[in-house]
C-alpha positions in Angstrom: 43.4 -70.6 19.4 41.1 -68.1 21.5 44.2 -65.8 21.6 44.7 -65.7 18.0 40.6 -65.1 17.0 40.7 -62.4 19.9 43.6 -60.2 17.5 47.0 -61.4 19.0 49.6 -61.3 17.3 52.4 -62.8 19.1 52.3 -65.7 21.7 55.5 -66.8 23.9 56.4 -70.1 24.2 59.1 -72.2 25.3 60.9 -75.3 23.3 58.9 -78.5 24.3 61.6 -80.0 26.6 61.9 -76.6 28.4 58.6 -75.9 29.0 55.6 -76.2 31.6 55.7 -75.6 35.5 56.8 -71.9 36.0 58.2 -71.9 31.9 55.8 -70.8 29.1 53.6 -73.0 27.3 55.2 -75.8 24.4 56.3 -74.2 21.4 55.2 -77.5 19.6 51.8 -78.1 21.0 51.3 -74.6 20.1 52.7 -75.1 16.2 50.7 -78.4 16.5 47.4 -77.2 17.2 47.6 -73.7 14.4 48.0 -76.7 11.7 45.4 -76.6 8.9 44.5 -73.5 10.5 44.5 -70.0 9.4 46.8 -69.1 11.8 49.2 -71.8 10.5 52.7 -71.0 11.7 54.1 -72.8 8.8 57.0 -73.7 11.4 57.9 -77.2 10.7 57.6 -80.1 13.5 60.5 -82.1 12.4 62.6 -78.7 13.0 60.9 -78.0 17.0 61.2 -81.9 17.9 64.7 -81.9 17.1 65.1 -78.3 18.8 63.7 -80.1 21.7 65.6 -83.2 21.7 68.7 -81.2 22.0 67.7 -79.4 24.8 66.5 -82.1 26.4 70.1 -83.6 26.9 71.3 -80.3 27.4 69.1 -80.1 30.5 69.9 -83.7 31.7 73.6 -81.5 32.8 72.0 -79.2 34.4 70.2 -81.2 36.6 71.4 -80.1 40.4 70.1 -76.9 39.6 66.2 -77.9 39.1 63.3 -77.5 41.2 62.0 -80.5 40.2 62.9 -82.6 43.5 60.4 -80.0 45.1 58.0 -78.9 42.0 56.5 -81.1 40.3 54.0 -79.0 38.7 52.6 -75.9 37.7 50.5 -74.0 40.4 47.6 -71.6 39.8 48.5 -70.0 43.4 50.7 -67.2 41.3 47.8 -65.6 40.3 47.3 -64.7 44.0 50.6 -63.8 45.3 51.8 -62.5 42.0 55.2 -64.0 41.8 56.2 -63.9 37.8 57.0 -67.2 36.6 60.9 -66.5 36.2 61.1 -65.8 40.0 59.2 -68.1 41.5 61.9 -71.4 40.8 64.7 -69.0 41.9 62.9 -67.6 44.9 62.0 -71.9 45.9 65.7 -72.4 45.7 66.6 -69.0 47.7 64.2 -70.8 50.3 65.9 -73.6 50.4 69.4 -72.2 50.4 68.5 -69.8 53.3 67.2 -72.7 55.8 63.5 -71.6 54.6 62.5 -74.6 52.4 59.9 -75.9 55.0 58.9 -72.4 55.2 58.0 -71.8 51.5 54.2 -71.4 51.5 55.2 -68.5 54.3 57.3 -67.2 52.0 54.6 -67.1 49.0 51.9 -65.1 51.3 55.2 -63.3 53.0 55.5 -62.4 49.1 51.8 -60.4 48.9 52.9 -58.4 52.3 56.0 -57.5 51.1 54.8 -56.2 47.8 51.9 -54.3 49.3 54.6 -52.8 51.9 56.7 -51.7 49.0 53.8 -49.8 47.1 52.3 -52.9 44.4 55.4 -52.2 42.5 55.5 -53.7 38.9 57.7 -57.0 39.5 60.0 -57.6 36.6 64.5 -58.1 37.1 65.0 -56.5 39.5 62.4 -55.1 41.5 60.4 -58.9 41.9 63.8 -59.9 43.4 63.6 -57.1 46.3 59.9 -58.1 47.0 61.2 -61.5 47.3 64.2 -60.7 49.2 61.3 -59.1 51.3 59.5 -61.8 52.2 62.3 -64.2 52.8 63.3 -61.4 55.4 59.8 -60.7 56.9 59.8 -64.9 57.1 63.3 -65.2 58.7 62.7 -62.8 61.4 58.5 -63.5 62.5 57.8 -60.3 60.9 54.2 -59.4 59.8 53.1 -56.1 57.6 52.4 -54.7 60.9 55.3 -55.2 62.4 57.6 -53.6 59.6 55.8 -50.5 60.2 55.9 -50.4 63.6 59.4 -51.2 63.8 61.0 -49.9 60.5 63.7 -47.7 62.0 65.4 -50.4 64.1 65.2 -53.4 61.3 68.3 -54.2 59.1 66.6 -54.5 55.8 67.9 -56.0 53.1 70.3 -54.2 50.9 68.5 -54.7 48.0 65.4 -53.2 49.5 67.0 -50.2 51.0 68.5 -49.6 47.8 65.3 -49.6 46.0 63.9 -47.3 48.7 66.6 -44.9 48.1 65.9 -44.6 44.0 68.6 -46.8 43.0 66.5 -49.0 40.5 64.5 -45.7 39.2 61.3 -44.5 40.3 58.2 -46.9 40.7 54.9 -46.0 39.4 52.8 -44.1 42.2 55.5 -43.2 43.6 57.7 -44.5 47.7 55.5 -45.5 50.2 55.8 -42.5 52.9 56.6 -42.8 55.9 58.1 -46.1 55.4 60.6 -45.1 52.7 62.0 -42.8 55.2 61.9 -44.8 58.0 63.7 -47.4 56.2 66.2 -45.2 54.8 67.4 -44.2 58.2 68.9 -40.7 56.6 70.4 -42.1 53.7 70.2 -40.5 50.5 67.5 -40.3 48.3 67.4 -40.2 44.6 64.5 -38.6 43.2 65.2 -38.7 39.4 66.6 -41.2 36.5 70.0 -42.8 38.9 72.3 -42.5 36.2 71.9 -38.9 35.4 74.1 -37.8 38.4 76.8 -40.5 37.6 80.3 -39.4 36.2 81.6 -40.8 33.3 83.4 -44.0 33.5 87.2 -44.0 32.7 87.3 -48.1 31.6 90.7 -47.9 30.5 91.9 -47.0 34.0 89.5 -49.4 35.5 91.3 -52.3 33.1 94.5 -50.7 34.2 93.7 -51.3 38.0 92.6 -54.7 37.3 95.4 -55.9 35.8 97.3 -54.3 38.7 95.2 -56.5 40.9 95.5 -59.9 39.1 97.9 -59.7 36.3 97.7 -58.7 32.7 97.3 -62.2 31.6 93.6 -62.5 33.5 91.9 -59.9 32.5 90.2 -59.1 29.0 88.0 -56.1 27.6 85.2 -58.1 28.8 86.0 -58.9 32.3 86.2 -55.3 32.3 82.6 -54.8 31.3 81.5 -57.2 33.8 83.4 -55.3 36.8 81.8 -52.5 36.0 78.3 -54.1 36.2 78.8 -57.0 38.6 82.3 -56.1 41.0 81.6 -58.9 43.2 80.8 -61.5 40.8 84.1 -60.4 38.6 86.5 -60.8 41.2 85.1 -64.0 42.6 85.4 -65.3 39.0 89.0 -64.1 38.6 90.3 -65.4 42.1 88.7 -68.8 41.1 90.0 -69.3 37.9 93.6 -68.4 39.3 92.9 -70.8 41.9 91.8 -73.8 40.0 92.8 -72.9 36.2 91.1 -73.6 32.7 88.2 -75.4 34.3 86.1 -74.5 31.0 87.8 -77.5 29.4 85.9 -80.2 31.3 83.0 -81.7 30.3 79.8 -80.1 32.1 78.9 -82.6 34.3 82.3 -83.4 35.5 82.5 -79.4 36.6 79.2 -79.7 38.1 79.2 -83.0 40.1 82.6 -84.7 39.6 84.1 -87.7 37.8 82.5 -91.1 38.9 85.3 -93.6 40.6 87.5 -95.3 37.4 86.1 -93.0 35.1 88.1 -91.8 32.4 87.5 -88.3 31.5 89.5 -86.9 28.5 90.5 -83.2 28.4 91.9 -81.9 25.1 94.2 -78.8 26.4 94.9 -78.0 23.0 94.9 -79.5 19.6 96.0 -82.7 19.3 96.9 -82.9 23.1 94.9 -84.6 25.0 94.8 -85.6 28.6 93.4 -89.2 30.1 92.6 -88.6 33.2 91.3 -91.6 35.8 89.9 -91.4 39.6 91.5 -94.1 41.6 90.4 -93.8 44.9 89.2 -90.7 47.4 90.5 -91.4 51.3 88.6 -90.4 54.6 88.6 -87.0 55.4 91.9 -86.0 57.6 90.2 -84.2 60.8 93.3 -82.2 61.4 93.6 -80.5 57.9 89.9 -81.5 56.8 91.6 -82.7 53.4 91.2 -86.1 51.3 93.9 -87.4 49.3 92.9 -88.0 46.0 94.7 -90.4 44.1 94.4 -90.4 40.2 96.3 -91.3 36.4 97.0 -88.8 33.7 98.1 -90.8 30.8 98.9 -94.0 32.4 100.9 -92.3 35.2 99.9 -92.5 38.8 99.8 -89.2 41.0 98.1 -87.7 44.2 97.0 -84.1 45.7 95.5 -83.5 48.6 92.1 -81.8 48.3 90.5 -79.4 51.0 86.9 -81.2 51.7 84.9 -77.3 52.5 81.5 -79.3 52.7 83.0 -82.0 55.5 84.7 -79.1 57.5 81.9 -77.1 57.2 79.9 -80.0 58.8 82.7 -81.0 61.8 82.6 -77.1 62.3 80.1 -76.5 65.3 79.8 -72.2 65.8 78.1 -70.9 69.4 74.6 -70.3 68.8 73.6 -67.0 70.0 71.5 -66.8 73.7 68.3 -65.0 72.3 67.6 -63.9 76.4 70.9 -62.0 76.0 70.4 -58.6 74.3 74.2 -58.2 74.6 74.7 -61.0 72.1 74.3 -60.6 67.9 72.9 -63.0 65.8 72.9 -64.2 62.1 69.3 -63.7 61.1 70.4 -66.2 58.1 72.6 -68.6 56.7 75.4 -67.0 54.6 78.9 -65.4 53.7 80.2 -62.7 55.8 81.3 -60.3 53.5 82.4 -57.5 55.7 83.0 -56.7 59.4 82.0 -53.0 60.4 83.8 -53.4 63.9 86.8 -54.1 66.1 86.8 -55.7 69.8 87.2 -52.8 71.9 85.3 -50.5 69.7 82.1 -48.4 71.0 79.0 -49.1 69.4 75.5 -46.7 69.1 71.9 -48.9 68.9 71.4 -49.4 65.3 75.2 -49.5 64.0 76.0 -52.0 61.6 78.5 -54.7 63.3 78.5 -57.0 60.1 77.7 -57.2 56.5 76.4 -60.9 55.2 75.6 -62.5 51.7 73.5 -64.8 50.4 71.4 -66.1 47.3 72.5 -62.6 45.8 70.9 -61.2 48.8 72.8 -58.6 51.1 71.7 -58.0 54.9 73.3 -55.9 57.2 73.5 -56.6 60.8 72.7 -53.7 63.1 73.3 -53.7 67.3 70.0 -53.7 68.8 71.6 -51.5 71.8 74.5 -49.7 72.6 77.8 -50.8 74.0 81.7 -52.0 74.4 82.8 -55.0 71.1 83.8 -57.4 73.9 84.4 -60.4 71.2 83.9 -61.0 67.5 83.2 -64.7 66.8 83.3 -64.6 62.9 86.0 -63.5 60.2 85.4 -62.6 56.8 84.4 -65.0 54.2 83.3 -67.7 56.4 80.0 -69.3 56.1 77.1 -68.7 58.8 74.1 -70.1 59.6 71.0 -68.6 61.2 71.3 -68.0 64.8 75.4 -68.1 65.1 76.9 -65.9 67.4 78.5 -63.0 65.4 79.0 -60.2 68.3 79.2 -60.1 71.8 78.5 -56.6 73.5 79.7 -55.7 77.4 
């Protein structure tokens, strides 16, 4: 009500069931309270509680992806650290993803560090993302403010930061902080005006042309196109998954996200009028040899089986060297993730401060660089497989 006496005109809000904690305040406490007012919204309440009460169930689906098991309120402490409201859920699960959850309140004053080390930057999608991707860094390897100055040019920052350093996102008001940007940048290239002014147009017919060379005509539509042009990564994960698995859209959402429940029939309509009954009988122990399960199971009264690869059992049975931190010869993971690329061979000759590996996680990109100089004696990882902090990636000689 003080809002609306002080002049303002508009006021965000969020539908009742969707609202509170890190979300904007309830649209209908909000139409409730302007009642009988002059600022009546003249929105009616039978309309937003039934709004709500959809989304309500709608959210009861989405459930493995909330906060809630960790947040169970709002907190005031954003006024302080400055995290907008959209970021700071996504940044609590990054934590928790990245082997930081205990380390979350580090994170949050991390978060203040990080932004002051990147000039006070004006945090909305996506520069709040590289100040978090910041601090989750600065917490993962004992770093304070201090310390990123002083050691700037030998740290493996994350691509997201470096990228913003270089003027891929635009320019930030005020201006790079000098001498870091440069430090950071290590001699890479800067861009000093608008990013896309330099860019060449984009041929997207030859771009769909080479996609469909890649996975077949049938997979790819004008706007998978649009999507590999913005996202590459995310695109061809998509693609190799739905060749993998199939129409998964047809299921239910919470069988997709969490699985049928044992003698559970789940019906799948494949196409007008056809419909498919599917039952889970039974799941057996994981096979240690192949690390499947067989799955047995009906469709339409018929009994069948498959064997299923079990990726979160193996990736449990699966013990990885840890890397001997008195060893400078030996290269770490500085946090859990996917190795997306691997910048050496065994053999190979290496300079202090080459990149040996490439890793992925929680959209965040970090690039692993040798600490000294030296002969690839053994590489303990291959690409695509899942790391966790500390594994032994590289061993020097």
């Amino acid at each position: 009500m003080a809002a609306f006496e002080a002049g303002a005109d508009i006021v965000d809000v969020a539908v009742d069931s969707m609202s509170g904690m890190t979300s904007q305040p309830m649209m209908g406490g909000v139409v409730a309270a302007l009642q009988n007012t002059r600022h009546d919204t003249k929105v009616s309440m039978d309309r937003v509680n039934e709004y709500s009460a959809y989304w309500e169930q709608t959210r009861l689906l989405y459930a493995p992806f909330e906060c809630t098991t960790t947040m169970k309120s709002g907190n005031a402490d954003v006024y302080k650290n400055e995290i907008p409201g959209g970021q700071y859920t996504n940044l609590q699960f990054q934590a928790f993803s990245l082997g930081l959850g205990e380390q979350f309140e580090n994170v949050k004053k991390s978060y203040i560090q990080a932004n002051q080390l990147l000039g006070d930057i004006i945090k909305v999608t996506p520069s709040s993302k590289v100040v978090g991707d910041m601090a989750q860094f600065m917490v993962q390897n004992n770093l304070t403010a201090d310390d990123v100055r002083a050691r700037a040019e030998e740290l493996s920052f994350p691509s997201s930061v470096v990228e913003f350093m270089q003027g891929q996102l635009g320019q930030p008001h005020g201006g790079f902080p000098e001498p870091l940007r440069t430090q950071m940048l290590k001699g890479k290239k800067k861009i000093d005006g608008r990013p896309g002014e330099g860019v060449a147009p984009l041929d997207f017919e030859k771009i769909e042309a080479e996609l469909k060379k890649k996975f077949g005509d049938e997979m790819i539509r004008k706007c998978d196109v649009m999507s590999y042009v913005m996202f590459p990564k995310v695109l061809e994960e998509y693609i190799n998954f739905k060749k993998l698995h199939g129409p998964v859209d047809l299921y239910p959402t919470r069988i997709f996200f969490v699985g049928p429940n044992l003698n559970e029939t789940i019906d799948v309509e494949i196409e007008r009028g056809k419909v498919l009954h599917i039952v889970v009988l039974a799941i057996s122990d994981l096979m240690p040899t192949t690390g499947e399960r067989e799955v047995f199971f009906q469709v339409n009264g018929q009994l069948r089986s498959m064997k299923v690869k079990d990726k979160a059992a193996m990736k449990d049975h699966k013990v990885h060297p840890k890397v001997d931190k008195s060893k400078t010869n030996q290269i770490g993971a500085p946090m859990p993730g996917q190795v997306l690329d691997i910048k050496v061979k065994e053999g190979s000759s290496i300079n202090k401060g080459d990149t040996v590996v490439v890793l992925s996680a929680m959209k965040m990109e970090t690039v692993v660089k040798s600490p000294i100089s030296g002969k690839v004696k053994k590489i303990y990882i291959q690409t695509g497989q899942q790391v966790q902090g500390d594994d032994l990636v590289v061993e020097l000689e």
